[in-house]
N, CA, C and O atoms as a CHARMM CRD file, in Angstrom:
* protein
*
  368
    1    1 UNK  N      0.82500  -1.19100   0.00000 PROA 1      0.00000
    2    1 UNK  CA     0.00000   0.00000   0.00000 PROA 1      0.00000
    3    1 UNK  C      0.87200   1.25800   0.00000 PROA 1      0.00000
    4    1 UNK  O      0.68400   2.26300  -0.68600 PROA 1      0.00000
    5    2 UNK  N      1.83100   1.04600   0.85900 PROA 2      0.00000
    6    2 UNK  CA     2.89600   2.38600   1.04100 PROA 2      0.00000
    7    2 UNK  C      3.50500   2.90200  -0.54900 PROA 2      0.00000
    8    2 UNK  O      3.66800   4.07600  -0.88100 PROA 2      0.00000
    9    3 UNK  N      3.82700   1.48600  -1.54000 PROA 3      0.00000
   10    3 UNK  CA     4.39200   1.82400  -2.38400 PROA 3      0.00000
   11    3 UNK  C      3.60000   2.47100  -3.01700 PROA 3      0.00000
   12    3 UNK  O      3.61500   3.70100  -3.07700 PROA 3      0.00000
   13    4 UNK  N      2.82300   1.75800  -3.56000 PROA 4      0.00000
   14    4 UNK  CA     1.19200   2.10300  -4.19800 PROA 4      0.00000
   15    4 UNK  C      1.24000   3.82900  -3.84700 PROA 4      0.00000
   16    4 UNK  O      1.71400   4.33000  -4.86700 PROA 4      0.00000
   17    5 UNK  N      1.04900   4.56200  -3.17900 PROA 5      0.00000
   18    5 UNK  CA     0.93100   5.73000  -2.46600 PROA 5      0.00000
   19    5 UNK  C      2.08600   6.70600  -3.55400 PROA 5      0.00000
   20    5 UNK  O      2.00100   7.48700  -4.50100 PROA 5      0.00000
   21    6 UNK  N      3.08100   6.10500  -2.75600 PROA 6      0.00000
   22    6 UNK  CA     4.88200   6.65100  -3.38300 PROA 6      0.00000
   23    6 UNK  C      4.40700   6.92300  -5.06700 PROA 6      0.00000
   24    6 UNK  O      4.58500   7.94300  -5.73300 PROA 6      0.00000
   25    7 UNK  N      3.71300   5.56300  -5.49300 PROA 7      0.00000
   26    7 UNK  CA     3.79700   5.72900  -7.35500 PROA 7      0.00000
   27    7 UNK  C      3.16600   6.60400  -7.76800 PROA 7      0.00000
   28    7 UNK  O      3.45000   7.25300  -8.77500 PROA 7      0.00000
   29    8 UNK  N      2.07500   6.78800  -6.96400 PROA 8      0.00000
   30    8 UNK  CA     0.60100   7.59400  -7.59100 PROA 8      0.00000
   31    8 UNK  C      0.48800   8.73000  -6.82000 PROA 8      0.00000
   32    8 UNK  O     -0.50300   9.45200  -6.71600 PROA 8      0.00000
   33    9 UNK  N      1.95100   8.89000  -6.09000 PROA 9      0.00000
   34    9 UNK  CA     1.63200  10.69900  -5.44900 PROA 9      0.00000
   35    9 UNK  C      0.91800  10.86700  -4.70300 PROA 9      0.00000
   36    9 UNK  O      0.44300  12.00100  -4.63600 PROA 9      0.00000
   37   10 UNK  N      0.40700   9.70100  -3.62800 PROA 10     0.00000
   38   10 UNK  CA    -0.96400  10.31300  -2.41700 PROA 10     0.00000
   39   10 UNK  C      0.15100  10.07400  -1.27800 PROA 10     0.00000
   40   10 UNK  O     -0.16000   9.08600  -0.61100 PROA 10     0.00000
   41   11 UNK  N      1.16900  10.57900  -0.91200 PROA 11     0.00000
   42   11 UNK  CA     1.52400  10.36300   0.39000 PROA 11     0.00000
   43   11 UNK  C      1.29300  11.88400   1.21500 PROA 11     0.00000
   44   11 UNK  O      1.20600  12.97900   0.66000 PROA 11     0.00000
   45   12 UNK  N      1.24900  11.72000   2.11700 PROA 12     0.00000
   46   12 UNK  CA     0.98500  13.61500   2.94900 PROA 12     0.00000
   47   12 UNK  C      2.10800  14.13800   3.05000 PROA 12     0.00000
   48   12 UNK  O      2.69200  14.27800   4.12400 PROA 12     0.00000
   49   13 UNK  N      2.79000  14.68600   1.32600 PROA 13     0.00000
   50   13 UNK  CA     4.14300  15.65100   2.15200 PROA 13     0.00000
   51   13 UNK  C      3.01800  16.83800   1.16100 PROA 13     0.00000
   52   13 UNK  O      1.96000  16.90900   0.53500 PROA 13     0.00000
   53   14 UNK  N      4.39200  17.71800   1.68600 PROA 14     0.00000
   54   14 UNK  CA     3.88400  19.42500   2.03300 PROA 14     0.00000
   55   14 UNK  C      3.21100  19.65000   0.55100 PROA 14     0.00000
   56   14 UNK  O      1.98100  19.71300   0.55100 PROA 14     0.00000
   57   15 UNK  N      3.86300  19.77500  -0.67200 PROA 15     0.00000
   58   15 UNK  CA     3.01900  19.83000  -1.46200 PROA 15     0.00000
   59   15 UNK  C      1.49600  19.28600  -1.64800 PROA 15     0.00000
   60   15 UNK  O      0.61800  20.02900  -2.08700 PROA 15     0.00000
   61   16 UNK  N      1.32600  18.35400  -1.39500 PROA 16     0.00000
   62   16 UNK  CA     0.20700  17.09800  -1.22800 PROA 16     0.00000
   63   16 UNK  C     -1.00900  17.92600  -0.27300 PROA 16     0.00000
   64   16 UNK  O     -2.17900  18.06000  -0.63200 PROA 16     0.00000
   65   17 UNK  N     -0.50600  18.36400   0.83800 PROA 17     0.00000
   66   17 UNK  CA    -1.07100  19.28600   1.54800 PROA 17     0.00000
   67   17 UNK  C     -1.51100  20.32700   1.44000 PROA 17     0.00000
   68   17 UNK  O     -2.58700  20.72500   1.88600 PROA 17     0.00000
   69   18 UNK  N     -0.49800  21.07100   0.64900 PROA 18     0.00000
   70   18 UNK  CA    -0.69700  22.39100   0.27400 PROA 18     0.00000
   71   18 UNK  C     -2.26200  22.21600  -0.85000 PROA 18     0.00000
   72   18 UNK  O     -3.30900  22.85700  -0.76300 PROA 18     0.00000
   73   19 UNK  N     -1.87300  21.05600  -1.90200 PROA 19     0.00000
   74   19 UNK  CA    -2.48300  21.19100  -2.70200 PROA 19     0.00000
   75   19 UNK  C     -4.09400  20.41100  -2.45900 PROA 19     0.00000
   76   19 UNK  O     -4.91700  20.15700  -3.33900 PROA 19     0.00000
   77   20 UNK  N     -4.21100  20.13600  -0.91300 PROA 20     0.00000
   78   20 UNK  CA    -5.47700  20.11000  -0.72900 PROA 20     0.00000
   79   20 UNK  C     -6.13800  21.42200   0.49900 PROA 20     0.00000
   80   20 UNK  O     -7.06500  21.19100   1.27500 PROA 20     0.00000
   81   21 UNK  N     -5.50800  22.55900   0.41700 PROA 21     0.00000
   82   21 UNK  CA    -5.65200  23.52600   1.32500 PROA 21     0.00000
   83   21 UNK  C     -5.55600  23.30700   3.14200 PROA 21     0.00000
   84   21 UNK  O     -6.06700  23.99100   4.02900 PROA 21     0.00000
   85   22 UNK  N     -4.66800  22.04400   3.23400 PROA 22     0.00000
   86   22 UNK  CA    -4.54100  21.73300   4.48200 PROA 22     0.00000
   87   22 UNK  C     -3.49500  23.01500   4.95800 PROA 22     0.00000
   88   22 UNK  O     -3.75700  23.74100   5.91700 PROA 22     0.00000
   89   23 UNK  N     -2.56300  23.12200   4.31700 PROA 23     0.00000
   90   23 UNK  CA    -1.23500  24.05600   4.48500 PROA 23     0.00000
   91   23 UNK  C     -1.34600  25.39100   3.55100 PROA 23     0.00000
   92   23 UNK  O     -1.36700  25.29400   2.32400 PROA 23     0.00000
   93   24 UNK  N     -1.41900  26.68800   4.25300 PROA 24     0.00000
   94   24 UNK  CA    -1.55600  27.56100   3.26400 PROA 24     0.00000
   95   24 UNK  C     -0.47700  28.45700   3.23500 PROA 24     0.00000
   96   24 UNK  O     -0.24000  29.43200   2.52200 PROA 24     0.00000
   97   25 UNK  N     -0.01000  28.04500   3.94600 PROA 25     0.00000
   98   25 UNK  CA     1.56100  29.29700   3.95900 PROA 25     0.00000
   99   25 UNK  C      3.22900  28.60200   3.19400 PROA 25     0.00000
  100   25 UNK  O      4.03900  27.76000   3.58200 PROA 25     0.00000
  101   26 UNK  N      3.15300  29.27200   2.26600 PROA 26     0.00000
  102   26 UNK  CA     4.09300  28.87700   0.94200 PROA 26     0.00000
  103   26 UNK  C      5.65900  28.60600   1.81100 PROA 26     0.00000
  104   26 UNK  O      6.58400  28.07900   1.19300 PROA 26     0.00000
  105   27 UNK  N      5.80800  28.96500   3.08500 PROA 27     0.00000
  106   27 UNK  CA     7.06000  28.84600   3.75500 PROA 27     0.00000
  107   27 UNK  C      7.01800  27.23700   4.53300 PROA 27     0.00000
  108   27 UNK  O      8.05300  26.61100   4.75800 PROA 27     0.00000
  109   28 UNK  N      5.67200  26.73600   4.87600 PROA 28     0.00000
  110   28 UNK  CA     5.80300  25.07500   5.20800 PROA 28     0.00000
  111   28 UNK  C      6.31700  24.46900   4.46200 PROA 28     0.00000
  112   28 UNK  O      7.01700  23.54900   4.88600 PROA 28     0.00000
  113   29 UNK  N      6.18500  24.76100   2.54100 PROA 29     0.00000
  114   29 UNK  CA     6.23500  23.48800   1.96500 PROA 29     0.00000
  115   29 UNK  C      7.52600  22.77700   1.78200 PROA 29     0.00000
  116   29 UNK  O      7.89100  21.97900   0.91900 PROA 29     0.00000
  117   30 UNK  N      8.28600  23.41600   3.11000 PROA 30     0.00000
  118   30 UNK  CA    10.16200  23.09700   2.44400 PROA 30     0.00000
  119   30 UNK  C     10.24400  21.74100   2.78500 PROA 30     0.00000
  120   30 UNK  O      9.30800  21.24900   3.41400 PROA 30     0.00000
  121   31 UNK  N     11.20400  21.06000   2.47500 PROA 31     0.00000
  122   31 UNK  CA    11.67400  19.25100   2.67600 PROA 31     0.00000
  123   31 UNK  C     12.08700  19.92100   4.43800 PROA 31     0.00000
  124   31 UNK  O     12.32400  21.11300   4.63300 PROA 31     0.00000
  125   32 UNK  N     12.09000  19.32800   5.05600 PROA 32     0.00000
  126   32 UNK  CA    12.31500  19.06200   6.94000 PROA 32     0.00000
  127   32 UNK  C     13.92600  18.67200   6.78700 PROA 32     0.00000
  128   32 UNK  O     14.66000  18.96100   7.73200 PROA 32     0.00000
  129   33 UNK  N     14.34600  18.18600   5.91000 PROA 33     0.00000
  130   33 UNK  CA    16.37500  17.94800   5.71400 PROA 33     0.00000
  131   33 UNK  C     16.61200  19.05800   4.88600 PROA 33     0.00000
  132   33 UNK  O     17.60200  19.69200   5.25100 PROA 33     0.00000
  133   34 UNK  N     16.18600  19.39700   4.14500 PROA 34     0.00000
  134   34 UNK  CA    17.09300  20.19200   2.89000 PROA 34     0.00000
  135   34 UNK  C     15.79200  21.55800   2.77300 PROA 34     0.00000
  136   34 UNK  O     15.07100  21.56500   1.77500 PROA 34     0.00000
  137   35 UNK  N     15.61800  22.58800   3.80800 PROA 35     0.00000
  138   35 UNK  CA    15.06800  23.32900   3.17000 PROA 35     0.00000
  139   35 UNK  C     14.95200  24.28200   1.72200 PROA 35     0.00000
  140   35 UNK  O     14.04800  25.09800   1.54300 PROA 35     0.00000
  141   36 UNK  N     16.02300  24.00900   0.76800 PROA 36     0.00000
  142   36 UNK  CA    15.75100  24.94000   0.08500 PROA 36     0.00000
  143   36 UNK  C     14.98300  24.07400  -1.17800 PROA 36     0.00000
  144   36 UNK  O     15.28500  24.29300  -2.35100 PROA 36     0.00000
  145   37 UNK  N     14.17600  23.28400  -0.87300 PROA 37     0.00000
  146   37 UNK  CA    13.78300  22.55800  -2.00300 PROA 37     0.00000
  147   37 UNK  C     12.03900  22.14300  -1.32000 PROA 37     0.00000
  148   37 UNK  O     12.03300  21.77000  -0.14600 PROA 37     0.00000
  149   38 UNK  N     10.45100  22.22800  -2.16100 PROA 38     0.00000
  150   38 UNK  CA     9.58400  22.00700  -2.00800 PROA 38     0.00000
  151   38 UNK  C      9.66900  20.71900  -1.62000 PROA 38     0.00000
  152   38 UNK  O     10.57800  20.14500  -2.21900 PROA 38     0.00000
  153   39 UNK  N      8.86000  19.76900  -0.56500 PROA 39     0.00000
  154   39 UNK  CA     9.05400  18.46700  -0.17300 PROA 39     0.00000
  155   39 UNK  C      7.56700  17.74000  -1.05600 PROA 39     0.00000
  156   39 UNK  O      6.35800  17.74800  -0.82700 PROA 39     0.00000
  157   40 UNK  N      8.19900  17.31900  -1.83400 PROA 40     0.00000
  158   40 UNK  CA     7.71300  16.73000  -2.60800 PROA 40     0.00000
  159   40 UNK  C      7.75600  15.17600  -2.83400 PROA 40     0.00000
  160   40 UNK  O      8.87800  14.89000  -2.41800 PROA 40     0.00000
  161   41 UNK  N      7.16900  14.02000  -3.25700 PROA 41     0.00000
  162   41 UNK  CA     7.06400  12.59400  -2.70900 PROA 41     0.00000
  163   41 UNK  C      8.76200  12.14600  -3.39000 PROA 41     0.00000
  164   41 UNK  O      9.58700  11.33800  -2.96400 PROA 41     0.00000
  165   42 UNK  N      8.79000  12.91300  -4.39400 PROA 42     0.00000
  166   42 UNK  CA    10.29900  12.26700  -5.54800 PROA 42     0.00000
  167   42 UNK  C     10.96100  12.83400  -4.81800 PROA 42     0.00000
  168   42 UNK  O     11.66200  12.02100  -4.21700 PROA 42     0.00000
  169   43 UNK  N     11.23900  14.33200  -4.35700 PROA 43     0.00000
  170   43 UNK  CA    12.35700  15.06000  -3.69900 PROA 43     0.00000
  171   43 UNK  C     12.82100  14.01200  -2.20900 PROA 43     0.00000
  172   43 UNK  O     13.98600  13.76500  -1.89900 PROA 43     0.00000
  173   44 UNK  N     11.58200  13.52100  -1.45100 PROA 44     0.00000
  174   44 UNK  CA    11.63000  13.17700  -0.26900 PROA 44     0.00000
  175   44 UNK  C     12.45400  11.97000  -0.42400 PROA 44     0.00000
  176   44 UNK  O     13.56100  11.77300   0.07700 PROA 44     0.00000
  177   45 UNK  N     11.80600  11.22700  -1.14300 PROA 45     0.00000
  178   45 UNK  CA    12.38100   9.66300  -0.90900 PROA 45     0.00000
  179   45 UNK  C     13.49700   9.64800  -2.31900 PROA 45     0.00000
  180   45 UNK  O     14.25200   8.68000  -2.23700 PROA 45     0.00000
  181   46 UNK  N     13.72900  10.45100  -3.48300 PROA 46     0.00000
  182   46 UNK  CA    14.85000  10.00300  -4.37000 PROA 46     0.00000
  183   46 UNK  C     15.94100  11.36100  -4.73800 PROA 46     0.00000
  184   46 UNK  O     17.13700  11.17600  -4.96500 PROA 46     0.00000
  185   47 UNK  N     15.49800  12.29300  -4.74500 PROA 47     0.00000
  186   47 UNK  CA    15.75400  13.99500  -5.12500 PROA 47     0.00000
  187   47 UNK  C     16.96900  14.27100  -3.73600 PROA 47     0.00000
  188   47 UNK  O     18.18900  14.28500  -3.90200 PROA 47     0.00000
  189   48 UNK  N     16.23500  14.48000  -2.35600 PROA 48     0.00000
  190   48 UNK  CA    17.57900  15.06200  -1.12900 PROA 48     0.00000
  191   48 UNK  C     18.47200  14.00100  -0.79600 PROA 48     0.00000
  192   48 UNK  O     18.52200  12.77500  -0.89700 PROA 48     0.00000
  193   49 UNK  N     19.27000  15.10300  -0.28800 PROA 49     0.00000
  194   49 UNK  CA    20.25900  14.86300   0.33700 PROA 49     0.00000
  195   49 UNK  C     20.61600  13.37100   1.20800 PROA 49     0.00000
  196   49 UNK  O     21.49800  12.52500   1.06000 PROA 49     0.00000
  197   50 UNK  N     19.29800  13.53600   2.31900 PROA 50     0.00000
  198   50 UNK  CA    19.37600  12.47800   3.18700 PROA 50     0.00000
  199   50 UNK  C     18.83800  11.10700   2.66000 PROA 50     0.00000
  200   50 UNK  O     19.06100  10.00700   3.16700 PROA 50     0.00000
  201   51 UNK  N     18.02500  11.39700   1.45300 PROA 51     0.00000
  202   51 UNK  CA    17.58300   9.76000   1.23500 PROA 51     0.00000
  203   51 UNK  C     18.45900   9.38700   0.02400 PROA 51     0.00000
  204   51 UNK  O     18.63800   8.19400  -0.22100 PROA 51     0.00000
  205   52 UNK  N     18.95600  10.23800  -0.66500 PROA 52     0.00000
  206   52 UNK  CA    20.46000   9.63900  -1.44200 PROA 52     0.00000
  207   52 UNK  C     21.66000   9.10400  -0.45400 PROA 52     0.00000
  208   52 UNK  O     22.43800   8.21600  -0.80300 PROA 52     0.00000
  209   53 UNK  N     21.71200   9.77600   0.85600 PROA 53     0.00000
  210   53 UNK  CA    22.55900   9.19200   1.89300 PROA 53     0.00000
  211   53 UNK  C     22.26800   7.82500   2.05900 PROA 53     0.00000
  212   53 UNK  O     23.01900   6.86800   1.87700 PROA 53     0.00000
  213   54 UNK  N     21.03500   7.84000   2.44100 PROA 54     0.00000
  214   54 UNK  CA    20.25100   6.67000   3.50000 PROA 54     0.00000
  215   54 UNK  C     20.25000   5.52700   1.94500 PROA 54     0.00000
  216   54 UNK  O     20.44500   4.40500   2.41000 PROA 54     0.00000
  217   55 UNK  N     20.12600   5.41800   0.52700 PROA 55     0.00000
  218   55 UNK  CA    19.68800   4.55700  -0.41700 PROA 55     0.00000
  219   55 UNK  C     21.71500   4.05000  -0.49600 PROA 55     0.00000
  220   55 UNK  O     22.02600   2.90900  -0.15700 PROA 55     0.00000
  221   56 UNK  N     22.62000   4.87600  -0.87900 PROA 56     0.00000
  222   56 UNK  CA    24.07800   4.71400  -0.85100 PROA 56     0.00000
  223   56 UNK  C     24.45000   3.71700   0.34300 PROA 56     0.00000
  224   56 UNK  O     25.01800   2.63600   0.18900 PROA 56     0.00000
  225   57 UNK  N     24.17000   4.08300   1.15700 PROA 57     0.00000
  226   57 UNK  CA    24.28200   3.39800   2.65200 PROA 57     0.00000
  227   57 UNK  C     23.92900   1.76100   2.49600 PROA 57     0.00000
  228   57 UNK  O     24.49100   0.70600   2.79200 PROA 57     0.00000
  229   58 UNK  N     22.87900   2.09700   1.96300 PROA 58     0.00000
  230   58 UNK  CA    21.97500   0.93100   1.89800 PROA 58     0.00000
  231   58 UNK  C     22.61300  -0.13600   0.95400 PROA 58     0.00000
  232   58 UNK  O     22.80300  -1.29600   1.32100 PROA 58     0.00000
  233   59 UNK  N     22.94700   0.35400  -0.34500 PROA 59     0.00000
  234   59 UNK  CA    23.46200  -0.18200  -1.42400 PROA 59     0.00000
  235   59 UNK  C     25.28500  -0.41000  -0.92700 PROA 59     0.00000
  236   59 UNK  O     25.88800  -1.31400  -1.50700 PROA 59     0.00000
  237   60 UNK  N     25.92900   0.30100  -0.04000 PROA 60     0.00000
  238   60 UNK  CA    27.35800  -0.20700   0.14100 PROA 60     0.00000
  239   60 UNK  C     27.50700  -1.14900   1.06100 PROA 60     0.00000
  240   60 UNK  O     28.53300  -1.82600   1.00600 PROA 60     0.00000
  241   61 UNK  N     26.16800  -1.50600   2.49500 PROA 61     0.00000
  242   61 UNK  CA    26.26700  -2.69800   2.79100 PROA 61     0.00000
  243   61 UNK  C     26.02000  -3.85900   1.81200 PROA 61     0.00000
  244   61 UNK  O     26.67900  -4.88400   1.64000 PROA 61     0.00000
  245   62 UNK  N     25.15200  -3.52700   1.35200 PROA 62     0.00000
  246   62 UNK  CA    24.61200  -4.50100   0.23300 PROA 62     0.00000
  247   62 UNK  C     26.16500  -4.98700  -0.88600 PROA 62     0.00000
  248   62 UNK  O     26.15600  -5.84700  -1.76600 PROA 62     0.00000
  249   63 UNK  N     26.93300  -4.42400  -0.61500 PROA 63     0.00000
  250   63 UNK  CA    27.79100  -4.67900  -1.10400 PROA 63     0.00000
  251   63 UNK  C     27.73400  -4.19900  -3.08200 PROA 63     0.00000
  252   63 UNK  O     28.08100  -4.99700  -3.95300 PROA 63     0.00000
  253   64 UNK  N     27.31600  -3.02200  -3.32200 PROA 64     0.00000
  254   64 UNK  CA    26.79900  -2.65900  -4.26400 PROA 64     0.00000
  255   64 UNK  C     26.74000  -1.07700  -4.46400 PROA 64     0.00000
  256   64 UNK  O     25.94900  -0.39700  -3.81000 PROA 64     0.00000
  257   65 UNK  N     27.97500  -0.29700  -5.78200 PROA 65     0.00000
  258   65 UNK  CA    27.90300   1.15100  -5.88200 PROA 65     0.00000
  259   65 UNK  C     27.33200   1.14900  -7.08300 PROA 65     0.00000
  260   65 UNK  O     27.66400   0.34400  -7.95300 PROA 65     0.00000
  261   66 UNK  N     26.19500   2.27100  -7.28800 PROA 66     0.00000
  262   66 UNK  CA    25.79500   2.50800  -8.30200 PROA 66     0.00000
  263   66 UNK  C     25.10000   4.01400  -8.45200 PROA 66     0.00000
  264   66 UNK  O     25.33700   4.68200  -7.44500 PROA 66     0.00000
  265   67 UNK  N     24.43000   4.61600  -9.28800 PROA 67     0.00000
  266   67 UNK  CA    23.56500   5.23500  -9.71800 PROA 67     0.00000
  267   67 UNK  C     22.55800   5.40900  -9.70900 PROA 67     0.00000
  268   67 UNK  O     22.10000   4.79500 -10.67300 PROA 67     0.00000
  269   68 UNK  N     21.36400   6.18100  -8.90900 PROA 68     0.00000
  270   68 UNK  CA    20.04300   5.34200  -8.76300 PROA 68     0.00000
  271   68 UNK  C     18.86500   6.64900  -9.36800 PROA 68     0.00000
  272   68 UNK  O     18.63200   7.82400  -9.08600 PROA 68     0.00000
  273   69 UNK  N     18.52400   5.97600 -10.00400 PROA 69     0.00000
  274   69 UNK  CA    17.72700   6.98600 -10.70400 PROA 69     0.00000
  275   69 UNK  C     16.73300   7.81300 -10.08100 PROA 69     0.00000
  276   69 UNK  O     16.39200   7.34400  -8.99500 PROA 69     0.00000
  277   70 UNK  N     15.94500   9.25400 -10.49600 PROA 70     0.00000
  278   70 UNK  CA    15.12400  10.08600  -9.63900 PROA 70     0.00000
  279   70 UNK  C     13.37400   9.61700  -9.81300 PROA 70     0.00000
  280   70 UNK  O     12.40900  10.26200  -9.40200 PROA 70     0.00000
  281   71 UNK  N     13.36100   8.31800 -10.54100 PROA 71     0.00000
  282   71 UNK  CA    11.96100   8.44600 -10.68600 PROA 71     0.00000
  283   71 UNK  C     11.69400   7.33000 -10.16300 PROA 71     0.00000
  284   71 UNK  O     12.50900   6.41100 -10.24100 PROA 71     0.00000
  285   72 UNK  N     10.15900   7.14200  -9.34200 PROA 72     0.00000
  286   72 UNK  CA     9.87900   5.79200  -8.34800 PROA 72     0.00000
  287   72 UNK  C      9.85200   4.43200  -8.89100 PROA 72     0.00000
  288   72 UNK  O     10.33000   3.38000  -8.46600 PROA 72     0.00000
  289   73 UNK  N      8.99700   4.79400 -10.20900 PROA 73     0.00000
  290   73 UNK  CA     8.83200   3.37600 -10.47300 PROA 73     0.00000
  291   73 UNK  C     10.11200   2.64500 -11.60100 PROA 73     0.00000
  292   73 UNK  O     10.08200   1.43500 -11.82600 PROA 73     0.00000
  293   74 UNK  N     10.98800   3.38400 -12.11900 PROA 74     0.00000
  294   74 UNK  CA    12.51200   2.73800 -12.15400 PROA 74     0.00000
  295   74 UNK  C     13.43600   2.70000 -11.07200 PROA 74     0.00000
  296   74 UNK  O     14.60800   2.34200 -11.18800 PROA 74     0.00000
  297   75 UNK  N     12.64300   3.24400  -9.54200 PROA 75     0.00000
  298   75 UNK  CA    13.89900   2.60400  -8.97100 PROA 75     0.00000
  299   75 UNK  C     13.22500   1.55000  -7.89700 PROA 75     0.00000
  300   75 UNK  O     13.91400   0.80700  -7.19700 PROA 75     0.00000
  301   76 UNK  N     12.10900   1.57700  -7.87100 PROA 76     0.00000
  302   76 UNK  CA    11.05500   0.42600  -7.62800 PROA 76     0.00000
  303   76 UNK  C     11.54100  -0.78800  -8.48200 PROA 76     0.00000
  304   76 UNK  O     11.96500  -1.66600  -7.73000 PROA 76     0.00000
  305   77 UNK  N     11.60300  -1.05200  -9.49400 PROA 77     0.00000
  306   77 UNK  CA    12.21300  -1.72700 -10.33900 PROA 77     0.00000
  307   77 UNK  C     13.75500  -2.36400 -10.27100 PROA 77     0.00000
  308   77 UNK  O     14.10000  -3.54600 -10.26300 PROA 77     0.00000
  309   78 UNK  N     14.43500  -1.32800 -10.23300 PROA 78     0.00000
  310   78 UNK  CA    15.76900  -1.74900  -9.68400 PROA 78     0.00000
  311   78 UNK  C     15.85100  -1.95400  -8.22800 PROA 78     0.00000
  312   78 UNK  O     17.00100  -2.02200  -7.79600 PROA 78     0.00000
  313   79 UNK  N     15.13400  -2.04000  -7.58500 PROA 79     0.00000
  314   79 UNK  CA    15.05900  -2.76500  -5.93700 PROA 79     0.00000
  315   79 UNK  C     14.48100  -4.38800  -6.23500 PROA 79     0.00000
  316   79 UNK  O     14.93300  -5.40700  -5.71400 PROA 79     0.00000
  317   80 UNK  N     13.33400  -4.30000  -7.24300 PROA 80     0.00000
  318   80 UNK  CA    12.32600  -5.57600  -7.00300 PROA 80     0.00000
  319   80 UNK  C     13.53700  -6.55700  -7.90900 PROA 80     0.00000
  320   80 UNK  O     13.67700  -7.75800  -7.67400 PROA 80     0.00000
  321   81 UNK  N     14.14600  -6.00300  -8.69300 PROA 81     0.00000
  322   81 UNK  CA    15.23900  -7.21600  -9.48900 PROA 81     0.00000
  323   81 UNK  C     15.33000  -7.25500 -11.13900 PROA 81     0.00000
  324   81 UNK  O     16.07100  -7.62200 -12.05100 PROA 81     0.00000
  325   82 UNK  N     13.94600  -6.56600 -10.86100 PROA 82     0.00000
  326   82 UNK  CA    13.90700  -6.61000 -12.84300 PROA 82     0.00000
  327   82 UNK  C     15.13400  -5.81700 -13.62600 PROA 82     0.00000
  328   82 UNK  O     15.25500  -6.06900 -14.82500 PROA 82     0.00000
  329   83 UNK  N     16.04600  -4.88000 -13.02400 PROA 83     0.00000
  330   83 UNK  CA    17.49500  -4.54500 -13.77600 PROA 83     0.00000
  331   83 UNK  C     18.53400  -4.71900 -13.36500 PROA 83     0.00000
  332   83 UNK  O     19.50500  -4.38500 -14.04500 PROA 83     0.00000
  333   84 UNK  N     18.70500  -5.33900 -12.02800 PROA 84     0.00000
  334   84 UNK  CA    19.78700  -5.63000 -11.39200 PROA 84     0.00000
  335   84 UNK  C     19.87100  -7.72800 -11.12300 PROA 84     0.00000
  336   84 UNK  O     20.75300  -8.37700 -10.56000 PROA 84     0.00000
  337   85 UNK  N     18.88200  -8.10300 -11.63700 PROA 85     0.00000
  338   85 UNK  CA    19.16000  -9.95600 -11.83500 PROA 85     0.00000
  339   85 UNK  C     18.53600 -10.60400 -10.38500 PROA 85     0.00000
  340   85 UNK  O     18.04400  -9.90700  -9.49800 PROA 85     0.00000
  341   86 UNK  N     18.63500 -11.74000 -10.34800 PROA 86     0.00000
  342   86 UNK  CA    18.03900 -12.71900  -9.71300 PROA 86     0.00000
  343   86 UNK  C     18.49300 -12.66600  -8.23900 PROA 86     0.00000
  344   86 UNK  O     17.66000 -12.96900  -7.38500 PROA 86     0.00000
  345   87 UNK  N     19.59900 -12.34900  -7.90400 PROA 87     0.00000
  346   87 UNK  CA    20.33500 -11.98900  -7.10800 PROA 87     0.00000
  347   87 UNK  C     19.64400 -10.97700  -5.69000 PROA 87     0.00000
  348   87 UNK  O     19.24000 -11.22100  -4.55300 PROA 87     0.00000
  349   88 UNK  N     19.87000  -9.26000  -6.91800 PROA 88     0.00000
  350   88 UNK  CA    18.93800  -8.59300  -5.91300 PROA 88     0.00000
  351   88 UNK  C     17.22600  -8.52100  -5.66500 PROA 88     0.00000
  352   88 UNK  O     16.59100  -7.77900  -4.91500 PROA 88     0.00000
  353   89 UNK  N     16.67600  -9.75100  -6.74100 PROA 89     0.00000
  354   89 UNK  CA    15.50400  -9.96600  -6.01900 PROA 89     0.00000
  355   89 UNK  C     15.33500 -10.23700  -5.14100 PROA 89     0.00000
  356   89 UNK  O     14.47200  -9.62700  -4.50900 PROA 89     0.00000
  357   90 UNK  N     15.94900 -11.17600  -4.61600 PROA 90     0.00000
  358   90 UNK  CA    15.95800 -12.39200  -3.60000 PROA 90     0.00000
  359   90 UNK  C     16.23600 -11.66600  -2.14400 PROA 90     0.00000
  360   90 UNK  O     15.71600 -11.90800  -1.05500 PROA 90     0.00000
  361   91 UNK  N     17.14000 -10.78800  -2.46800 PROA 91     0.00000
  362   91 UNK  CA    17.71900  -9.76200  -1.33800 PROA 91     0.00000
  363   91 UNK  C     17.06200  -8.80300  -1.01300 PROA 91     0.00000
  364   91 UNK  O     17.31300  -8.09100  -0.04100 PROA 91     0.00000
  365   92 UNK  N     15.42000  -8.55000  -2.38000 PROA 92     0.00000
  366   92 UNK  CA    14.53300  -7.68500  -1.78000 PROA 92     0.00000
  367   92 UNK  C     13.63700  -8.31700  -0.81800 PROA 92     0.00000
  368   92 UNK  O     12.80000  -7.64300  -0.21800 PROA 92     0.00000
């Protein structure tokens, strides 16, 4: 369900909010790590600072450096195994 959310843009960050009049002041909508950027579902989890930290991290225990792309459902993809082989399925 969480992913589901992530693909199709319904998670509650600030834009999401904004753009249902929950949040009306244009100074909330910053990312909570990296203010100078709107927190947005791509910025949050593939775009800042801290979740390019936290995905690197992730991938050098894993024993694995790479490149990870900014959009969900190619890097949804390269987690589930379909571009990286049989290997990192198994490890998802």
């Amino acid at each position: 369900l969480y992913i589901w959310r992530l693909a199709h843009d319904r998670l509650q960050t600030m834009d999401n909010l904004e753009r249902r009049n929950i949040i009306n002041d244009a100074n909330d909508l910053n990312c909570v790590f990296f203010s100078g950027c709107v927190q947005t579902s791509r910025h949050l989890f593939f775009e800042c600072r801290v979740s390019c930290y936290v995905w690197n991290y992730w991938y050098s225990w894993y024993g694995d450096l790479r490149v990870l792309p900014n959009y969900c459902i190619t890097h949804f993809w390269q987690h589930k195994g379909e571009i990286l082989g049989e290997n990192a399925s198994l490890a998802w």
